[in-house]
C-alpha positions, -999 to 999 in steps of 0.1 A, spaced: 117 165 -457 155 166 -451 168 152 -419 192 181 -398 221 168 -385 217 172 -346 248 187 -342 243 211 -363 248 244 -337 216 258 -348 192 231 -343 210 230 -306 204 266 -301 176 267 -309 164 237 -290 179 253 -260 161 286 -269 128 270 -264 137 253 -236 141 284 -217 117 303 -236 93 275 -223 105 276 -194 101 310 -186 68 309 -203 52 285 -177 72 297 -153 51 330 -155 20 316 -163 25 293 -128 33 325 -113 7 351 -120 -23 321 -114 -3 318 -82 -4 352 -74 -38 360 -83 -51 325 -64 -35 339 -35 -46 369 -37 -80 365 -37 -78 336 -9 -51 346 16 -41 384 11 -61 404 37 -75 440 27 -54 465 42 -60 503 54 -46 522 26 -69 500 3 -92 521 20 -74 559 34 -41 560 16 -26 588 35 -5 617 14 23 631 30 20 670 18 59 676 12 71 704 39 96 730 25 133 725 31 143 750 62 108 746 74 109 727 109 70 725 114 58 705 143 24 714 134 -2 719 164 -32 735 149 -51 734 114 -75 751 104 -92 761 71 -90 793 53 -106 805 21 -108 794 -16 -89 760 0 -60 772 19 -47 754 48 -39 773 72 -11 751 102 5 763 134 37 749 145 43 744 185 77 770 178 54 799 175 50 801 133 16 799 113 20 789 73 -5 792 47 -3 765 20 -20 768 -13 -23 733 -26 -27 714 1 -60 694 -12 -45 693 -49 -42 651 -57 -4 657 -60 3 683 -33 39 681 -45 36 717 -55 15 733 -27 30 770 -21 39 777 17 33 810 28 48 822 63 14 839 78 30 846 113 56 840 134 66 849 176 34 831 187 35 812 218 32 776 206 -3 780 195 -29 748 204 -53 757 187 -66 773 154 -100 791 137 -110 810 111 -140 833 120 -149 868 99 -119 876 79 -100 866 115 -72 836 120 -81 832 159 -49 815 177 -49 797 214 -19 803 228 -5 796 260 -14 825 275 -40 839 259 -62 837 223 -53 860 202 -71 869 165 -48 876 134 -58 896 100 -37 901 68 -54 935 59 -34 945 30 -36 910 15 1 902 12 -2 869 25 12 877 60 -6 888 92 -3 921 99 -29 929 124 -23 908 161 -51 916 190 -56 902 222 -92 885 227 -87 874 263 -55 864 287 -75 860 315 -62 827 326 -25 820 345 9 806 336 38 806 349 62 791 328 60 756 331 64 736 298 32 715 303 11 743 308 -11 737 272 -34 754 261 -56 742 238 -86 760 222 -109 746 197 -131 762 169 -161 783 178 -193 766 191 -225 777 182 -226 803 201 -194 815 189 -172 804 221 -138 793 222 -134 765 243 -101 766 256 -85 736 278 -57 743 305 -30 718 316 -16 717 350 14 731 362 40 701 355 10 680 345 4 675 386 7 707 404 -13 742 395 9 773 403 -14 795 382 -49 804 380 -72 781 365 -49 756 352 -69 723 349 -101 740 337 -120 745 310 -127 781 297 -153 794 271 -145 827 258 -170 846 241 -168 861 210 -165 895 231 -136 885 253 -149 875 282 -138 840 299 -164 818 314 -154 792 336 -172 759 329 -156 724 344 -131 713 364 -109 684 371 -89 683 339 -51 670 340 -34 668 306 -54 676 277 -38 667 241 -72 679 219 -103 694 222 -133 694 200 -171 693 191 -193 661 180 -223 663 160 -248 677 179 -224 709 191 -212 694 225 -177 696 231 -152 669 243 -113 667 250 -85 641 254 -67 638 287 -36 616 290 -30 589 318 -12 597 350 -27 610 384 -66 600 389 -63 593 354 -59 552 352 -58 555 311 -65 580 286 -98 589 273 -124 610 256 -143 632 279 -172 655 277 -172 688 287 -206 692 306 -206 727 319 -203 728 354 -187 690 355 -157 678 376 -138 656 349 -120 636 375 -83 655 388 -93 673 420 -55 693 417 -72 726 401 -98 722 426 -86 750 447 -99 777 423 -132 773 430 -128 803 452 -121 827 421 -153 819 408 -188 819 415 -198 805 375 -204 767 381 -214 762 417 -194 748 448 -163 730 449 -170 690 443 -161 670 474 -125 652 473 -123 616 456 -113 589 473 -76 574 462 -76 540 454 -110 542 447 -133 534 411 -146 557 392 -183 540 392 -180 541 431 -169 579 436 -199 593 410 -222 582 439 -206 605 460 -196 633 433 -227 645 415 -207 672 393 -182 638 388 -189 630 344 -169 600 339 -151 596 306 -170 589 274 -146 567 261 -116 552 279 -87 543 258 -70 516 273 -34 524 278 -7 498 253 -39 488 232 -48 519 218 -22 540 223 -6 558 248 -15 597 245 -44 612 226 -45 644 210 -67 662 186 -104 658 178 -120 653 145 -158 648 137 -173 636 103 -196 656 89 -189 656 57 -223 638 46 -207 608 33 -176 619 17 -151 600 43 -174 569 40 -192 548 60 -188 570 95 -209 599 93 -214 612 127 -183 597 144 -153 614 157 -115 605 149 -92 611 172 -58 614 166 -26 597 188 7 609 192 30 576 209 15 551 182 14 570 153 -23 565 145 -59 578 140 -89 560 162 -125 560 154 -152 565 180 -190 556 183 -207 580 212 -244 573 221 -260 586 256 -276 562 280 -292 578 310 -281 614 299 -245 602 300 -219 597 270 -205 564 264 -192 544 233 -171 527 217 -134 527 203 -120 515 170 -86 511 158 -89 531 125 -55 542 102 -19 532 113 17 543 94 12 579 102 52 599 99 51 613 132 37 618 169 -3 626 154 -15 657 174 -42 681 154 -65 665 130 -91 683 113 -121 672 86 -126 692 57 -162 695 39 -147 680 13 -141 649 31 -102 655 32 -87 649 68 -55 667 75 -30 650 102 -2 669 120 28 653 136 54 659 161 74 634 183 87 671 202 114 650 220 89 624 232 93 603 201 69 583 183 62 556 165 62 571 125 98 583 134 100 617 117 105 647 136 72 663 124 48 656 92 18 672 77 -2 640 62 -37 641 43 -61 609 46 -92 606 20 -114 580 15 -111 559 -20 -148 545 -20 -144 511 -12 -158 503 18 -140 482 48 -159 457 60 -165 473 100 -179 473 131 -201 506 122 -217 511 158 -219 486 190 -247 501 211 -253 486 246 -283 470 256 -296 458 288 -284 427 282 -258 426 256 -247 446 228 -262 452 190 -238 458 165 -240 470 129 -212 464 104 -205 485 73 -218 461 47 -235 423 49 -219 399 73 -222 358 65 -252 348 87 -233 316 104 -202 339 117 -225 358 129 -247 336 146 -221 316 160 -212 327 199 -178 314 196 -170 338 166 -173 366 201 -145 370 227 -156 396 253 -137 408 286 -147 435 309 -121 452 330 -112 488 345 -87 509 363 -78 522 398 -91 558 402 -60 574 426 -41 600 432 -8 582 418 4 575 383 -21 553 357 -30 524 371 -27 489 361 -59 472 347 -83 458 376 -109 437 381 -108 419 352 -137 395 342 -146 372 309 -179 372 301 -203 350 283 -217 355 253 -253 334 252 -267 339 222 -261 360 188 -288 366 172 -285 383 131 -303 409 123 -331 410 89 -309 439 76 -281 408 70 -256 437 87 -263 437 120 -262 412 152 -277 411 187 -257 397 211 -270 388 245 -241 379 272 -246 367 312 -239 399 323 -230 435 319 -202 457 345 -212 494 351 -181 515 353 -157 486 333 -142 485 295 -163 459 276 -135 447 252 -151 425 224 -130 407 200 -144 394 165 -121 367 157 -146 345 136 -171 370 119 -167 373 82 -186 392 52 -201 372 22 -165 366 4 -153 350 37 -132 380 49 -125 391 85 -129 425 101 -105 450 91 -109 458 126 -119 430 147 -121 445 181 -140 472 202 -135 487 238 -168 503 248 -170 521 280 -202 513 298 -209 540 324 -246 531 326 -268 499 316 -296 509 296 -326 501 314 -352 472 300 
């Protein structure tokens, strides 16, 4: 074989050609065995693995600062804006809502809280009153508005919400009244609850309410809202909406005289007081379900969501979602009763929301629709307003599922199998107890802060649950437990390693 000459140009090119060709061969061979090593050792799931959220593109012109959704036929969305205008959008659960046609249903309402379709009727809560609305010559637009009932006050003020949820078995609208300012009530009724009948009239039914952001129903038909922090309101919560309950703000107190419908006017709380300590004096006194502790989850929760979609949003049939306008987020809640009283537990549950998350609604078809606003306040997804849809892919996050109190300790259930020795191990558990000043000023600062022991863990023969037994349990404190060392069978964490359950009784033994 003849011998080149090695400086022959093309024997150098070419030399140098495979150099780099090599080069860059290994070099993406080193790479991708890299990548996929660390992939499937280091790189954490994440949310949208999970609930991808689809932002459903709003029309150019179209300032929508939606406050109410609801669902009309043959899959139209129906969505109220706080300005006073309801769209229709055809296209809205299409997998590419790019082309979803927006219909302007009505307009001149008084920022409407609150939507639901009932009997060929769009029923709106507005600030002053509900009102129903009917296209009757089906050109897309409302043509028919009638008053249903007004039979609450207002006077003007910008935080007098109203907001009404869908109808309840019986066919009542509960409808939730703010305070004047958020602290005073000028106006009749304002921080009450109202359920008007599917004939107009308005039923007083609790008291004691401050600043709702959302109302709604749970499973089993009983309704709950969201009241923010500030006076005799040390942090946000859940709360349920026992007829004839006192939820905690003694302002709209005075209106007891305009109405014999739920009994005598509770006694005054004590300022500077504790919830757990003023129920013993208070019998009407229902504490919050859930408390929501104020910088951790948020700062102001809104609208209400409940999954009954029979398994098409995953793993949380049952539970409710609850929707948060500072963070830009979506929780998850576990409710059980202990001693005929709600309490539970709260999971962070979807972040990266585009704006200030107020209504929230679950669709049978397992789609959940997210409105946004930051209305001047501002919020964390830093849009102006948004109109987001969240579905479930079928994979499911490895999560704390339920965490039930026991008399001494908690069980838990996670989503899917969790490695027996995490489990087992006490020090894979971190769990504080604390709670809030009930008073008459603004929040409060967390109190009476203890950590508690976890004893023993104990797994379950199901492989996806635990029992843990701890030294003690605090009636009327925030259990906060944190799951720093549990892991599933391939060795990952929690999506969610953390839980604040509200423990307003002990279960007896």
């Amino acid at each position: 074989m003849a011998q080149q000459n090695r400086n022959d140009p093309s024997v150098i090119i070419t030399k140098m050609t495979v150099t780099k060709l090599s080069l860059s061969l290994f070099g993406c061979i080193y790479l991708i065995a890299a990548g996929g090593t660390t992939s499937a050792q280091t790189s954490p799931p994440q949310e949208s693995d999970y609930y991808p959220i689809t932002p459903i593109p709003i029309p150019e012109g179209v300032v929508l600062e939606p406050s109410g959704i609801e669902i009309m036929p043959n899959q139209m969305l129906a969505v109220a804006s706080r300005r006073g205008d309801i769209y229709t959008i055809d296209g809205a659960f299409a997998p590419d809502p790019s082309n979803a046609k927006w219909t302007l249903f009505a307009q001149g309402l008084h920022e409407s809280l609150g939507l639901a379709w009932v009997d060929g009727w769009l029923y709106a809560t507005q600030r002053p009153e509900v009102s129903r609305l009917k296209d009757s010559d089906g050109d897309g637009a409302a043509d028919i508005f009638e008053c249903v009932s007004s039979d609450w006050g207002i006077c003007g003020d910008y935080h007098e919400y109203a907001f009404g949820s869908r109808p309840d078995k019986d066919g009542n609208i509960w409808v939730v009244l703010c305070l004047t300012g958020s602290g005073g009530t000028r106006a009749d009724y304002r921080g009450w609850c109202m359920r008007i009948t599917p004939d107009g009239k308005m039923i007083p039914t609790a008291s004691g309410i401050r600043s709702p952001g959302g109302i709604g129903e749970n499973h089993l038909g009983d309704m709950f809202y969201c009241d923010n922090q500030g006076p005799w309101n040390g942090s946000s919560s859940l709360k349920h909406l026992k007829p004839g309950s006192f939820q905690g703000n003694p302002t709209g107190n005075v209106h007891y005289g305009l109405t014999d419908a739920i009994g005598p006017r509770p006694v005054e709380p004590n300022s500077g007081s504790r919830i757990v300590t003023e129920r013993e004096r208070i019998p009407e006194f229902v504490p919050p379900a859930v408390v929501l502790p104020h910088g951790e989850m948020g700062n102001s929760p809104a609208g209400i969501a409940c999954d009954t979609t029979g398994g098409k949003f995953g793993p949380f049939e049952n539970q409710m979602f609850i929707a948060e306008q500072t963070a830009s987020t979506v929780h998850r809640v576990f409710l059980e009763q202990v001693n005929g009283m709600y309490q539970g537990a709260a999971f962070p549950f979807l972040e990266g929301f585009g704006s200030g998350n107020v209504p929230i609604r679950m669709c049978p078809d397992g789609s959940l629709f997210v409105g946004g606003t930051d209305r001047g306040w501002g919020a964390r997804g830093g849009k102006p307003f948004a109109l987001e849809r969240v579905n479930w892919t079928g994979k499911i996050p490895f999560e704390i599922l339920e965490m039930k109190a026991r008399p001494d300790g908690f069980e838990l259930t996670f989503t899917e199998s969790a490695d027996p020795e995490t489990i087992a191990d006490p020090a894979s558990y971190v769990l504080d107890a604390f709670t809030y000043i009930y008073q008459a000023s603004y929040g409060s600062p967390v109190v009476d802060r203890e950590t508690l022991t976890i004893e023993r863990a104990v797994p379950g023969a199901d492989g996806k649950s635990a029992r843990l037994f701890t030294n003690k349990l605090i009636k009327g404190h925030v259990h906060k437990l944190t799951l720093p060392g549990v892991r599933n069978a391939a060795d990952q964490p929690l999506l969610h390693p953390v839980g604040y359950y509200t423990m307003n009784e002990i279960p007896s033994k």
